[in-house]
Structure formats: C-alpha cells, structure tokens
N, C-alpha and C positions, 0 to 999 in steps of 0.2 A: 551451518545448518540450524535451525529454526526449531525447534521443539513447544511441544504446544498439547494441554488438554480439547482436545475435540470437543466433550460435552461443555467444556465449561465456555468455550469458543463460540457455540452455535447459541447456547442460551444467552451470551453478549451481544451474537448478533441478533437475536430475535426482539431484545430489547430493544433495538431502531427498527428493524425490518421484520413484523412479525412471521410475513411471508419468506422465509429463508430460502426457498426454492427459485429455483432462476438467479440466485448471486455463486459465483462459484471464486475461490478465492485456493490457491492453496500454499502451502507452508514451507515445502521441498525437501520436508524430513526425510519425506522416502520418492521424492523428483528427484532427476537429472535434470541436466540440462538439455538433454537430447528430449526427455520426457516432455518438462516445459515447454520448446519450439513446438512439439506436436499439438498437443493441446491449445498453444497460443494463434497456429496456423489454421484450424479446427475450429477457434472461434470459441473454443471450451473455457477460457478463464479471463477474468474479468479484474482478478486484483492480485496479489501476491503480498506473503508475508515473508520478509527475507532477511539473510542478514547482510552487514555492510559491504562485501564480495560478492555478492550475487547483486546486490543493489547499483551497484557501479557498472558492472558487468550488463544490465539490462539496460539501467539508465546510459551508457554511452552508445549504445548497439540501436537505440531508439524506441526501444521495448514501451515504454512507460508514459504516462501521459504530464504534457505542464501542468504542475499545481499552483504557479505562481498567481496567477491572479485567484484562485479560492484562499491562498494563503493571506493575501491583503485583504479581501471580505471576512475575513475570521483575526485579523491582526494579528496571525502567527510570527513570533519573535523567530524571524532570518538568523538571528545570531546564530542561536539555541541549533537552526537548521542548517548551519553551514557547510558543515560534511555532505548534506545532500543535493547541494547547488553543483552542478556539473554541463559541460555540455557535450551534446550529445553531437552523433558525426554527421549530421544536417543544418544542426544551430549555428551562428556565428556568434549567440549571447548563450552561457551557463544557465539553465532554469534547475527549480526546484522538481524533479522527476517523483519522490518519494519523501516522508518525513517520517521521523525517529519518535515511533508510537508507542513506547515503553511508558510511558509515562499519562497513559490515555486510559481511561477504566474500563474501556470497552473492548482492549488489546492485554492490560497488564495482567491480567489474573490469571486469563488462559495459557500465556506462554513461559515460558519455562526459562527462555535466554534472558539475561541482561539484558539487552537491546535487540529490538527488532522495526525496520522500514517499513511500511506501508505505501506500493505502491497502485495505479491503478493503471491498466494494461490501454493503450494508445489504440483505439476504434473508429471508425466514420462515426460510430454512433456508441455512448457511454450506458449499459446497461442504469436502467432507470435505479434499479436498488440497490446497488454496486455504488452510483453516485450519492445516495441519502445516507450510506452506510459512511462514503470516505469524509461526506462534511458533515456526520455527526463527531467524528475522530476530531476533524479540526476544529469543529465547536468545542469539543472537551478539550483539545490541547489550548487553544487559547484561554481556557481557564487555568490549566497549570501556570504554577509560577514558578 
C-alpha cells in the first residue's frame, strides 16, 4: 500500500499541470482491487501510484501502458528500471509498464513509502495531462544519478 500526502501530492502536480482537474491518478491506500477495475473500466483513472505488488500485478494482467520508448527519449537508466521490465500476457518482449519514482521530486516528498511505481493506465487515447505529468517524472529521473 502506497501512502501519500494529498496536499503536498496535488501542489507537485500543479507544478507541471497547473490545471490539476481532468488528471486522475490514485494511490490504493484506501483502493481495492475490485475498486481499481471499476474505476479503470469507467474510464476514471488515468495513472496509478503503486507499490511493487500491485505493480507486477497490473503490469502482467495488461493494465499499464509501454514506457519504453519515452524511456530512451529521456535516457532513463534500464538498470536502475529492471524490476520493472516484465511482460505482460499479450507481449512476446518484457517492456517497461511502470518506473520506480522515489527518487523524482515531483513523487518523493509526497509519499510516504520507500518506493513507489508510476504507472500510466493503457487507453486508445492517453489523457493529454496525465501524459505531460508522466514525462515531467522522466525528465527529472533522468536527472537523478
């Protein structure tokens, strides 16, 4: 489970999106997974903050969208991402579903766990600020060292 300031969450995102409305993202402190599927089937959520259980869990069930190619536009170190290369039960190649956003300034202040994934929910069409939110994350990780 995922634990997370709200306020201090929403003012991280507003510093990429100042529009925060229409990005829905949520955390599963107080989700199920029964919760999750509804909202995800509803069209209600757009990204997820998870932890490595729940991230495997969505990434192999197909939940999550490929980040590999934003990962090589941003030079995100694969190493560093390796726990989150997996494939999923339509792939015949492992892709990157999710990456390990503890270490991102715009993820780390508000949460509360050690580690936490970032992933973004698998659409015909990628909410517009949902997507400027997920590659501000990998702009700043590929700043970590």
């Amino acid at each position: 489970t995922i634990k997370y300031d709200s306020a201090v969450f929403e003012t991280k995102v507003k510093e990429v999106v100042p529009d925060v409305h229409g990005i829905s993202m949520k955390s599963f402190e107080n989700l199920n997974y029964e919760g999750f599927l509804a909202m995800y089937i509803a069209g209600d959520l757009d990204m997820v903050m998870v932890d490595a259980e729940y991230y495997e869990q969505f990434a192999k069930q197909g939940y999550l969208m490929d980040l590999d190619n934003l990962a090589k536009e941003y030079g995100i170190d694969l190493k560093k991402q390796q726990d989150y290369i997996v494939k999923d039960e339509d792939d015949e190649e492992p892709h990157l579903y999710g990456v390990d956003a503890s270490d991102c300034p715009l993820v780390k202040d508000a949460v509360l766990n050690d580690s936490v994934v970032v992933g973004v929910l698998r659409r015909k069409e990628v909410n517009e600020k949902a997507e400027i939110y997920i590659e501000k994350i990998f702009e700043q990780l590929s700043k970590v060292k």
